[in-house]
N, C-alpha and C positions, 0 to 999 in steps of 0.2 A: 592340291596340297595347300593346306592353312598355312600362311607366312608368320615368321616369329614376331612380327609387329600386329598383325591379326589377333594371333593368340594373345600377345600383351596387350590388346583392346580391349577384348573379349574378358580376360578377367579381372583387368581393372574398373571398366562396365560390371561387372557382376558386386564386385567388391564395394563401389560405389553405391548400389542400390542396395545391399545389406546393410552396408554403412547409413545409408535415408530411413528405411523401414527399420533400423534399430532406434533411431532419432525418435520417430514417428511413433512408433510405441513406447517407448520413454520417455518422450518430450515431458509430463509432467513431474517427473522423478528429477529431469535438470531441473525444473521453472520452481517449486517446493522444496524447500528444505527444514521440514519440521522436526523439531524438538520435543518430543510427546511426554517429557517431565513434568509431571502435573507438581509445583511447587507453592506454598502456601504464602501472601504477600509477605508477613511478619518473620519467613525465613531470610527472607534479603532487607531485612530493616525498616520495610516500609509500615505504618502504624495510619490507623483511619481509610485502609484500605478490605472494601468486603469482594468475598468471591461471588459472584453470579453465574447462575447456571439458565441459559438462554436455550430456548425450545423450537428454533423455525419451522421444525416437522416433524411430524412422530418419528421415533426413534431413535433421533440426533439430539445428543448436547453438546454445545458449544459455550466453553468454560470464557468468562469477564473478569477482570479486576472493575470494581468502581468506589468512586471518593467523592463522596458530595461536594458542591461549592462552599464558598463563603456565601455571608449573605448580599444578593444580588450579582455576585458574578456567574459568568455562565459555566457549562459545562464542553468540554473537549472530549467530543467522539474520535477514540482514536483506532484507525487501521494500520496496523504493521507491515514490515517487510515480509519477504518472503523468508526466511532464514531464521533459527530462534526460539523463542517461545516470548511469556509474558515476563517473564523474571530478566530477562534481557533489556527490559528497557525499562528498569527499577530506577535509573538514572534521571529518565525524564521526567515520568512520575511522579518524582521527587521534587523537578522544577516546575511542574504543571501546579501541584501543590503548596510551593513556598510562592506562586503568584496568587494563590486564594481560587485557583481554579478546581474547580468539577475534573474529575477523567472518566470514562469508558472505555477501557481498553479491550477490546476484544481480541478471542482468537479465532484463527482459523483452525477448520476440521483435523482432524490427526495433530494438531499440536497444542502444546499445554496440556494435557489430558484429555482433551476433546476428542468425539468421538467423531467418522467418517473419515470420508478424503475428501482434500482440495480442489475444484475446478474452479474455476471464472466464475458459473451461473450458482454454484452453491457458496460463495464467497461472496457477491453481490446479493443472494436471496439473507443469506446471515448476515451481512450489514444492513440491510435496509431492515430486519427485525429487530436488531441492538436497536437503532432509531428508533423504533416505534415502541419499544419497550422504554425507553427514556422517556414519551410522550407520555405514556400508561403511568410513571412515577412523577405524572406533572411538570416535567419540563417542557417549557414552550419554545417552537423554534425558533423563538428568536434569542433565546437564549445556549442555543448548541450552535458548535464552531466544530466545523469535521477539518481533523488532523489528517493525511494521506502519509503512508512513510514508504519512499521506492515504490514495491510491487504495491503496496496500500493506495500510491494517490489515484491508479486505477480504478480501485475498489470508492475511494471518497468522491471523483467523480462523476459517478454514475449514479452513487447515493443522492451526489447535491443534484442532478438535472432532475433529479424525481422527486426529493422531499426539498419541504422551507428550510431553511437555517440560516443563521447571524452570518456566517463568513466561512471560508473554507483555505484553509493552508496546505502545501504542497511540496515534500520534502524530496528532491530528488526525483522530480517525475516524469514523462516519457507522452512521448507523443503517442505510442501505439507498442504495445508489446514486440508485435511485429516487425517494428523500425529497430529497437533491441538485439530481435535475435537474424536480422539480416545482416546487421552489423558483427552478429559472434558469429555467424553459419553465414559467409558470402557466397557459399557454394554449392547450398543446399536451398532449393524451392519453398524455404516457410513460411511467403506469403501462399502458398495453397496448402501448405500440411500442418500449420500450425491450427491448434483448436482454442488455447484459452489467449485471445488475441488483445482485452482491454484496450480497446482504441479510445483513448480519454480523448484524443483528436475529434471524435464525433460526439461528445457529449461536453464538451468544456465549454459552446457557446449557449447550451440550454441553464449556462450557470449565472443569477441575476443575483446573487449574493456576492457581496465583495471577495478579492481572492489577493491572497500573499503564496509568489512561487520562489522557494528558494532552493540555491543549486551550489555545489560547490566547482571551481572552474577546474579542481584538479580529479574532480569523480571519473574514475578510469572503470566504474561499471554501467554506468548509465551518464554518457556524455553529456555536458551543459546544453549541446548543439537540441538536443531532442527535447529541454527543459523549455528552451527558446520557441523551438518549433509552437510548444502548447500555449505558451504565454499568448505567441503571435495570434492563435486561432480563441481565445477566450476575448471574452467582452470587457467593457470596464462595468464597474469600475476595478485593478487591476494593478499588480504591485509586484518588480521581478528584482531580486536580489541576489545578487552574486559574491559569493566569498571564495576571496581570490587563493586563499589557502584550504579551501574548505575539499575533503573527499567525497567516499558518497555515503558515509555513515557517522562523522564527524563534526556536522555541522556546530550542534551546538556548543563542540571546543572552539568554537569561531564566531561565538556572540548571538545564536541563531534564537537562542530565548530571550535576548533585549527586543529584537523582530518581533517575535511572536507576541511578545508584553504588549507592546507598540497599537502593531494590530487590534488586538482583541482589544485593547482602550477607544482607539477610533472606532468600534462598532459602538460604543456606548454616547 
């Protein structure tokens, strides 16, 4: 005869592995959360900003904002968060532009209008085409600076260990997606069931462009501790900023474009 603590193994066992295999199949439904409001730049106020419709494969469009530079400053390729759309960071935009800078902002698949869905290897194949299609309108890499934002500095990279550029910033970045979601799921296996992993930890030393990481010490979604970790493992030359009020999507209520001016002036 089965004992009453048997049984309460038995379906808490069961209950737990429907609980993993729900994760497991869902996992990218947590990791994405798009916005697929295709919105026009000049509804949220912004003026000298054009839409781009980017091609990485037949079938797929993947919608851009882009704003030329002044002259001789560079351009900022930017990757976003996971969360949003493009109209969401009309804020930045704004200040990437009142420095005289370039933007490309891209999106990813299923959000802003764009078409497909999200993974790791079709989010790094679409940024490293944004790049190249910046190259195709004459920009030289030493005039692009990739922006990473959260789930983006992932995506930026893995960009920068592959293509040239001027410099690369890092807003809120993580050692390994992985390390992320060990830290939400301590009881869940997702070093073996996760799929879209972004381990920036193995590609932040193939980075020989200079790099600005900034983190906020009170981001309670992606802890400084992992911002640190990446610093640690990249090369110099190399630059880590901590705002001690800062969240993890806040920064630059916390002076994070005096930084970024800073920066991009010393590449010159």
């Amino acid at each position: 005869m089965i004992s009453f603590f048997t049984k309460f193994l038995m379906i808490a066992g069961g209950l737990y592995v429907l609980a993993v295999l729900a994760l497991y199949f869902g996992q990218r439904r947590l990791i994405y959360a798009p916005n697929p409001e295709r919105i026009l730049p000049e509804a949220v106020g912004l003026t000298g900003v054009s839409v781009i419709t980017l091609r990485p494969e037949p079938g797929v469009e993947v919608l851009a904002w882009f704003s030329i530079p002044k002259q001789g400053r560079p351009v900022i390729l930017y990757y976003h968060g996971n969360g949003g759309n493009l109209a969401g960071r009309t804020d930045r935009i704004k200040h990437f532009q009142d420095a005289g800078l370039g933007i490309l902002i891209m999106s990813y698949r299923s959000y802003s209008g764009s078409t497909g869905a999200p993974s790791e290897e079709a989010n790094i194949r679409d940024a490293l085409h944004a790049y190249d299609w910046l190259k195709v309108q004459g920009t030289g890499a030493g005039s692009i600076v990739l922006f990473g934002e959260s789930l983006g500095t992932g995506v930026a990279s893995q960009v920068a260990s592959k293509r040239d550029v001027a410099g690369v910033i890092l807003d809120a970045p993580y050692s390994s997606f992985v390390d992320i979601a060990s830290i939400a799921y301590p009881y869940v296996p997702v070093r073996l069931l996760l799929q879209d992993r972004y381990q920036s930890d193995q590609h932040i030393a193939n980075i020989d462009a200079p790099l600005l990481i900034m983190h906020g010490a009170k981001d309670d979604v992606i802890p400084v501790s992992l911002g640190k970790a990446l610093f640690k493992a990249a090369i110099e030359p190399k630059k880590f900023i901590v705002f001690p009020n800062g969240g993890h999507s806040d920064l630059f209520d916390h002076g994070a474009m005096e930084e970024v001016r800073a920066f991009v002036q010393s590449l010159r």
